[in-house]
C-alpha positions in Angstrom: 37.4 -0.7 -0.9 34.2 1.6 -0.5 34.1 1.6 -4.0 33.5 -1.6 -4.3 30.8 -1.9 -2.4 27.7 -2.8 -4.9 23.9 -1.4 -3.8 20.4 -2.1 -4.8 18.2 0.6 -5.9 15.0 0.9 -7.5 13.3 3.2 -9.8 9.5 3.7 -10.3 8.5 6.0 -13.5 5.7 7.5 -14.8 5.7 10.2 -17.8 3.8 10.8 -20.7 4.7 7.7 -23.6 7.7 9.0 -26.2 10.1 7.1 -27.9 13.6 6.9 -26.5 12.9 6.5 -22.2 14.1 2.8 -21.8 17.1 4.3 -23.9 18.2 6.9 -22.0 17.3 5.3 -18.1 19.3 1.7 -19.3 22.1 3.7 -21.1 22.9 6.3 -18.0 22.5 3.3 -15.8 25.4 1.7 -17.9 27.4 4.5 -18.0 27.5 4.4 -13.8 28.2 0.5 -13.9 24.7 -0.1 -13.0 23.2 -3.5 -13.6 19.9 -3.9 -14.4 18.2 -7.0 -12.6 14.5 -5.7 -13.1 13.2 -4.3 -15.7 9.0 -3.8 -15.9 7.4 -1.6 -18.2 3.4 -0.4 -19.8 2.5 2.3 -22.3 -0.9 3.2 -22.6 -2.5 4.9 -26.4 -5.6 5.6 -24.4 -4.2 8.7 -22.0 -0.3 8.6 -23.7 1.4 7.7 -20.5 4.2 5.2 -20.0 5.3 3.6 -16.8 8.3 1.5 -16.1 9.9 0.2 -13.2 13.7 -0.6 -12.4 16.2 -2.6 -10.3 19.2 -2.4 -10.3 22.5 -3.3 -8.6 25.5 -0.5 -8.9 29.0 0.2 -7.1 27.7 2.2 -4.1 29.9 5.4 -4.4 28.2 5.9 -8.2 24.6 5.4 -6.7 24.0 9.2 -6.0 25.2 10.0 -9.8 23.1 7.6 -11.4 20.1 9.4 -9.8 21.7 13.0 -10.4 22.1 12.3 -14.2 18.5 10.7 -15.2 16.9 13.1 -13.1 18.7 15.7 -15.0 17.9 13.9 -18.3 14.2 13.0 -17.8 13.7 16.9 -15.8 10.0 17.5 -16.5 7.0 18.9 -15.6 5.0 15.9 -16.0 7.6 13.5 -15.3 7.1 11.7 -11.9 10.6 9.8 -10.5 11.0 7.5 -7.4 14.2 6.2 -6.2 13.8 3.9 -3.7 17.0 1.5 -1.4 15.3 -1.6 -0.5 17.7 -1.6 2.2 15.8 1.2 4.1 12.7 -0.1 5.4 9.8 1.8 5.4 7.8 2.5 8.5 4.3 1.3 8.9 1.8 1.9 10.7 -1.4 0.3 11.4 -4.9 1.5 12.3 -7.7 -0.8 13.0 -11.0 -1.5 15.6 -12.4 -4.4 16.9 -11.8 -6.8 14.6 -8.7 -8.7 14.7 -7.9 -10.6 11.4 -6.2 -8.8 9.5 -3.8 -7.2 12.4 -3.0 -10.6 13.1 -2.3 -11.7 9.5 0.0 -8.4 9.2 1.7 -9.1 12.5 2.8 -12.6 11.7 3.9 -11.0 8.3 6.0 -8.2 9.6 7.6 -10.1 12.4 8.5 -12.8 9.6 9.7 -10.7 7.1 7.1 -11.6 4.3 6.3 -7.5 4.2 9.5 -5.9 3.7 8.9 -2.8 6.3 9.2 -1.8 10.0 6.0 -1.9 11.5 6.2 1.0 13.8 3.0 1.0 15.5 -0.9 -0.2 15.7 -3.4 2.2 16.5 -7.3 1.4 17.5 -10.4 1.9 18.7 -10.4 -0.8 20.7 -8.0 -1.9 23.7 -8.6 -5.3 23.0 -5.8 -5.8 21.3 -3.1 -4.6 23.4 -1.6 -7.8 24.5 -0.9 -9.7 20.8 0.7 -5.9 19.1 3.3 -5.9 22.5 3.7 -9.5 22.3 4.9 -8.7 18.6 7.4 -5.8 19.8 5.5 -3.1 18.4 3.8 -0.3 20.1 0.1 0.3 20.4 -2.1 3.2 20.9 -5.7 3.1 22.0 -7.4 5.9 20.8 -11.4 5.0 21.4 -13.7 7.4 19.0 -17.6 6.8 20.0 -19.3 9.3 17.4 -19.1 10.9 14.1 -18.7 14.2 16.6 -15.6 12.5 17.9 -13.8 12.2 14.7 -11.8 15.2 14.2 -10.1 15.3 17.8 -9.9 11.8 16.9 -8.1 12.9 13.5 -5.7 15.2 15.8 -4.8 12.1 18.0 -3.5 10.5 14.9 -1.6 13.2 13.3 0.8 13.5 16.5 1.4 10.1 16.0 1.4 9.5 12.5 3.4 12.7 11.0 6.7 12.4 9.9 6.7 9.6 11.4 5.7 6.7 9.1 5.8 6.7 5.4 2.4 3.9 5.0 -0.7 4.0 6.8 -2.6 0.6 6.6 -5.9 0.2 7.6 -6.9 -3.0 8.6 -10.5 -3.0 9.3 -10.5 0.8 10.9 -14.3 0.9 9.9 -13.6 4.6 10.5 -14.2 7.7 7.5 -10.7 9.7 7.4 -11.6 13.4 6.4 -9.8 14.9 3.2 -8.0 17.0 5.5 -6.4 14.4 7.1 -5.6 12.5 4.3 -3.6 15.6 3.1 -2.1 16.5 6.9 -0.6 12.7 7.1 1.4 13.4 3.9 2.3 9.8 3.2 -0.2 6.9 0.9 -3.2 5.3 3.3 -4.0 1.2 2.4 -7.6 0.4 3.1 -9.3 -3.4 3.0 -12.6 -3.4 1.5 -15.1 -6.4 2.1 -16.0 -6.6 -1.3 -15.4 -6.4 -4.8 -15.7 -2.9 -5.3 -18.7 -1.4 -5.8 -20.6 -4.5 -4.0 -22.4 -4.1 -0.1 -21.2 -0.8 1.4 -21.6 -0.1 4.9 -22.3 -2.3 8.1 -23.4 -6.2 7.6 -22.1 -6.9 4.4 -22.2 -10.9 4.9 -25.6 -10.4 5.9 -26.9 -8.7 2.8 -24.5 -11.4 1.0 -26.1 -14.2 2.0 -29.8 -12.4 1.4 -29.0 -11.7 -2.0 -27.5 -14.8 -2.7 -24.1 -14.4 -3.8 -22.1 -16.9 -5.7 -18.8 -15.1 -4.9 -17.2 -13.4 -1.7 -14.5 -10.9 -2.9 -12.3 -8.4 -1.3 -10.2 -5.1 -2.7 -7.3 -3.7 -1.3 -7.3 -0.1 -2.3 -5.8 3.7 -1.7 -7.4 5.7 0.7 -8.7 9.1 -0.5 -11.5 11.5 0.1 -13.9 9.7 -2.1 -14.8 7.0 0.0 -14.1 3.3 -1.4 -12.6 5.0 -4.7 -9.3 5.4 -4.4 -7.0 3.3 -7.1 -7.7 -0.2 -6.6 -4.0 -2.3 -5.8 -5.0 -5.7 -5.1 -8.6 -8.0 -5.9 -9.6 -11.6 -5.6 -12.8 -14.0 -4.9 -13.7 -16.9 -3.6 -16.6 -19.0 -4.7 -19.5 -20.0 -2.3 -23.1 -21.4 -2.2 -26.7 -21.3 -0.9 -25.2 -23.6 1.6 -23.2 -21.3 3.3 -24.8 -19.1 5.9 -24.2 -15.8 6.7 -20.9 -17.1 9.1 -19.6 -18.9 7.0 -19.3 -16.0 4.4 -18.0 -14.1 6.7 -15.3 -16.8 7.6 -14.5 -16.8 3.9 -14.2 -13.3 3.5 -12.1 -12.9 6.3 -9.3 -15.2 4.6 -9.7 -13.5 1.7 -9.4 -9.8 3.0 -6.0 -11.2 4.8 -4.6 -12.2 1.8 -5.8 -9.4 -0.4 -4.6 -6.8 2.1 -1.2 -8.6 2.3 -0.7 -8.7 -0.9 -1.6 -4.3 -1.7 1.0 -4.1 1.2 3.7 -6.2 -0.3 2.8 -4.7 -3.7 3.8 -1.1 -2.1 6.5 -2.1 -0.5 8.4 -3.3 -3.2 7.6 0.1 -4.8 5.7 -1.7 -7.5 2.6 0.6 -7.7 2.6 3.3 -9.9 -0.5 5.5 -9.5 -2.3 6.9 -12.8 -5.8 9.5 -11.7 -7.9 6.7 -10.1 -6.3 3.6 -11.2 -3.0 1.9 -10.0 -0.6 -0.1 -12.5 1.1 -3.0 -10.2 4.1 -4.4 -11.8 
């Protein structure tokens, strides 16, 4: 009866573009029984690469030999394979500060099952959001960093909670710089919210210097975290459209909803493995 047992899996590619690799991934699936469900793909004639994403359903006892054989087939240097079983949930955690919007938003998400992950753990700055994170279930660090001169024990702090321990790091209004070295030491992908569409009011007050230049739109990017700051790939965008009439509170209302949802959405996207990363840009499927 074990053998009858039918699993999802998924598959997340990325090699350079040649005829023949939606051949040979559908045709090994079919020889292990597999059924495709999903089936998402994007070549490129500017840089040569392809990228393609799978889902599929299979009888469980063939799942491991569906993997063995295309990694065998597609065996490359500059082949990149993920096999993912949306069954195993991947562990999230989430840094923030002060500012609660966004931790909020995820927590509701999380303990609703509208982000397919565990949420592990919420680290901050601040202690002032103890009570909500351990009304949710989920444990929560305070680690409070007052200086730039701070940061690397800071860093440390994080590491021995953070390694080989999660496999996403979110972070949801951190307003913190993470050092290249820690982006390296964590060893899993780092989600940042931006408030703004990137390139567009760096740095502290950005609904101030909104509303003094006179924006007509209030945007937000969800993005990858890596040493260049605010230039990792970009995962997730949108806008919302405002006037002279709005003051510099009510653009910061706005932009709050919209870094919620733009945030949710990057986290989702990842999630349901449907990011494939290319240099500095990121194809979602």
């Amino acid at each position: 009866m074990e053998s009858l047992l039918t699993v999802e899996r998924r598959l997340l590619l990325s090699c350079p573009d040649r005829p023949g690799i939606v051949a040979v991934v559908s045709g090994l699936l079919a020889d292990c029984a597999a059924n495709i469900t999903s089936l998402d793909e994007h070549a490129e004639p500017a840089n040569g690469r392809f990228a393609m994403r799978v889902a599929y359903t299979l009888p469980s006892a063939r799942a491991q030999e569906a993997q063995s054989r295309i990694e065998a087939q597609l065996d490359g240097e500059d082949i990149e394979l993920r096999f993912s079983d949306p069954a195993t949930l991947p562990r999230v955690a989430v840094l923030c500060s002060s500012e609660n919007h966004c931790l909020t938003d995820l927590l509701w998400r999380f303990a609703s099952d509208e982000l397919r992950g565990r949420l592990v753990c919420v680290i901050s700055t601040s202690d002032e959001h103890r009570t909500a994170v351990a009304a949710a279930g989920v444990h929560y660090h305070h680690l409070p960093v007052a200086s730039r001169d701070e940061m690397s024990a800071h860093e440390e702090q994080l590491l021995e909670l953070l390694v080989g321990k999660v496999d996403l790091v979110v972070l949801a209004r951190y307003m913190r710089i993470l050092s290249e070295q820690f982006l390296e030491a964590v060893s899993c992908p780092a989600i940042n919210i931006h408030h703004g569409f990137l390139p567009a009011f760096k740095g502290g007050r950005p609904y101030e210097q909104a509303h003094e230049r006179g924006v007509k739109l209030i945007g937000a990017t969800a993005h990858y975290v890596t040493a260049e700051l605010d230039e990792g790939p970009i995962i997730e965008q949108d806008v919302v459209r405002v006037s002279h009439r709005d003051s510099s509170d009510d653009l910061r209302r706005v932009g709050r909803d919209v870094e919620r949802v733009v945030l949710a959405r990057a986290v989702r996207a990842h999630l349901e493995d449907r990011v494939v990363r290319w240099d500095k840009r990121a194809l979602v499927f």
